[in-house]
C-alpha positions, 0 to 999 in steps of 0.5 A: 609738409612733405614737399618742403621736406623733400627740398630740405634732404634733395637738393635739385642739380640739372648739370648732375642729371644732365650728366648721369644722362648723357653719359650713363652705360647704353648698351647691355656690353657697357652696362655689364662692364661699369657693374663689374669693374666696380669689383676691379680694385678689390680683386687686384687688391685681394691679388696683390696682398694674398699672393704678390706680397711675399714675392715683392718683399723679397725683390725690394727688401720691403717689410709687409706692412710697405709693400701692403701700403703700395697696393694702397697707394696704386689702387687708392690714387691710381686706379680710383682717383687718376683712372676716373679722371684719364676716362672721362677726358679721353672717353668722355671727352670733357674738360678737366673743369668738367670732369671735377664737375662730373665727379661731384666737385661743382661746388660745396654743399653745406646743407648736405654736409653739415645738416643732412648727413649728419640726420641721415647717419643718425637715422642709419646708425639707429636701424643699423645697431641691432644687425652690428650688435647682434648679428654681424659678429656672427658673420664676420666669424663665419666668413673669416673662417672661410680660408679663401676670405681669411684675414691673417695677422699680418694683413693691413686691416689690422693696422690700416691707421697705424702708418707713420703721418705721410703714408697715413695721409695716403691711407686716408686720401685713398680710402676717403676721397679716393673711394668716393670718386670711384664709387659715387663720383664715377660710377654710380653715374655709369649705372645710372640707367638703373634709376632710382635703384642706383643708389642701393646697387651702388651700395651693395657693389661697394660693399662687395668690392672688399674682396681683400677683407671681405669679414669685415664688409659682406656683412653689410650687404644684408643691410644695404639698403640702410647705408647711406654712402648713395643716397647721400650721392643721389640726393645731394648731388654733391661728393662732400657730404658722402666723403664726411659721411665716410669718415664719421662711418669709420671713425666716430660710429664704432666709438657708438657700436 
């Protein structure tokens, strides 16, 4: 019983271990820096809207809510989708074919996508409600009063879906597919040699990553080990079930909560 339903959630990938193998950090140098850039993006964005905002709006006539809209651009395609690619086939020295691979793109994973995720996030959302009911609004209070951390009216956050249809498509390919290449498809191999912890590392990292709104995701620190952006990752070796996961995680379960 445990092995068959062991093979039902983990799905086995020779090429995905061979990949997290030979290309995983080695030394204590490359093991601190694939940690630390995972917070790269979200402080350049913290930078970016808290402080280069008003200097761009008077230098292109742009309105806050355009300028926002090009860090999303810049760190959502550039830095998490376009710079992957650029390091592995000039670093790595893989094929683009190869880098797809690399990236989680190998082939469609229908059992993950459509049968386990939806069992893992069912299973998450119900461990998770009591700490989002209960005790997240306390902590999202407590850090937005924190003046550094302080997400003021005009920041994105608020209309982050509220873009006309092709910037929202930008949005959206930033946030969902341009995420989870960076984070899952990228990283969480780089970290590898953390083993079968890479997947809560690469939780927390993420969670931590939002420095440009941190309220609304430190909290989720605490809970961890509950989310199941990486394990979805490191059980099913593929990014499609993650990316569904991340979509349903922002759009369906606050409809629950």
């Amino acid at each position: 019983m445990v092995t068959k339903l062991r093979a039902f959630f983990i799905r086995e990938d020779l090429e995905y271990d061979a990949f997290v193998e030979r290309h995983q950090a080695k030394t204590l140098g490359e093991k601190i820096f694939f940690i630390l850039i995972h917070l790269a993006p979200g402080l350049l964005g913290y930078l970016g809207i808290h402080y280069l905002r008003l200097p761009l709006m008077a230098l292109t006539g742009l309105s806050s809510k355009n300028v926002q809209w090009l860090f999303i651009l810049t760190l959502g395609i550039g830095w998490m989708i376009i710079l992957p690619i650029i390091l592995l086939m000039r670093v790595d020295k893989l094929s683009f074919r190869d880098t797809l691979r690399f990236l989680g793109f190998s082939r469609p994973d229908w059992a993950g996508t459509l049968l386990v995720m939806p069992i893992i996030t069912v299973i998450a959302v119900v461990l998770a409600a009591p700490f989002v009911i209960y005790i997240y609004p306390s902590l999202y209070e407590w850090l937005n009063a924190v003046p550094a951390l302080h997400i003021p009216e005009w920041h994105i956050t608020h209309e982050f879906y509220n873009f006309p249809l092709g910037q929202l498509l930008v949005v959206l390919i930033a946030n969902y597919l341009g995420e989870e290449i960076y984070f899952r498809g990228y990283l969480m191999k780089k970290i590898g040699f953390l083993g079968v912890w890479t997947w809560l590392a690469s939780n927390v990292l993420f969670e931590l990553y939002h420095i440009h709104q941190a309220p609304n995701n430190w909290p989720y620190v605490l809970i961890a080990f509950i989310l199941p952006f990486g394990l979805l990752m490191q059980w099913r070796k593929s990014i499609y079930p993650v990316i569904a996961f991340h979509v349903i995680v922002n759009h369906v379960v606050p409809l629950v909560l």
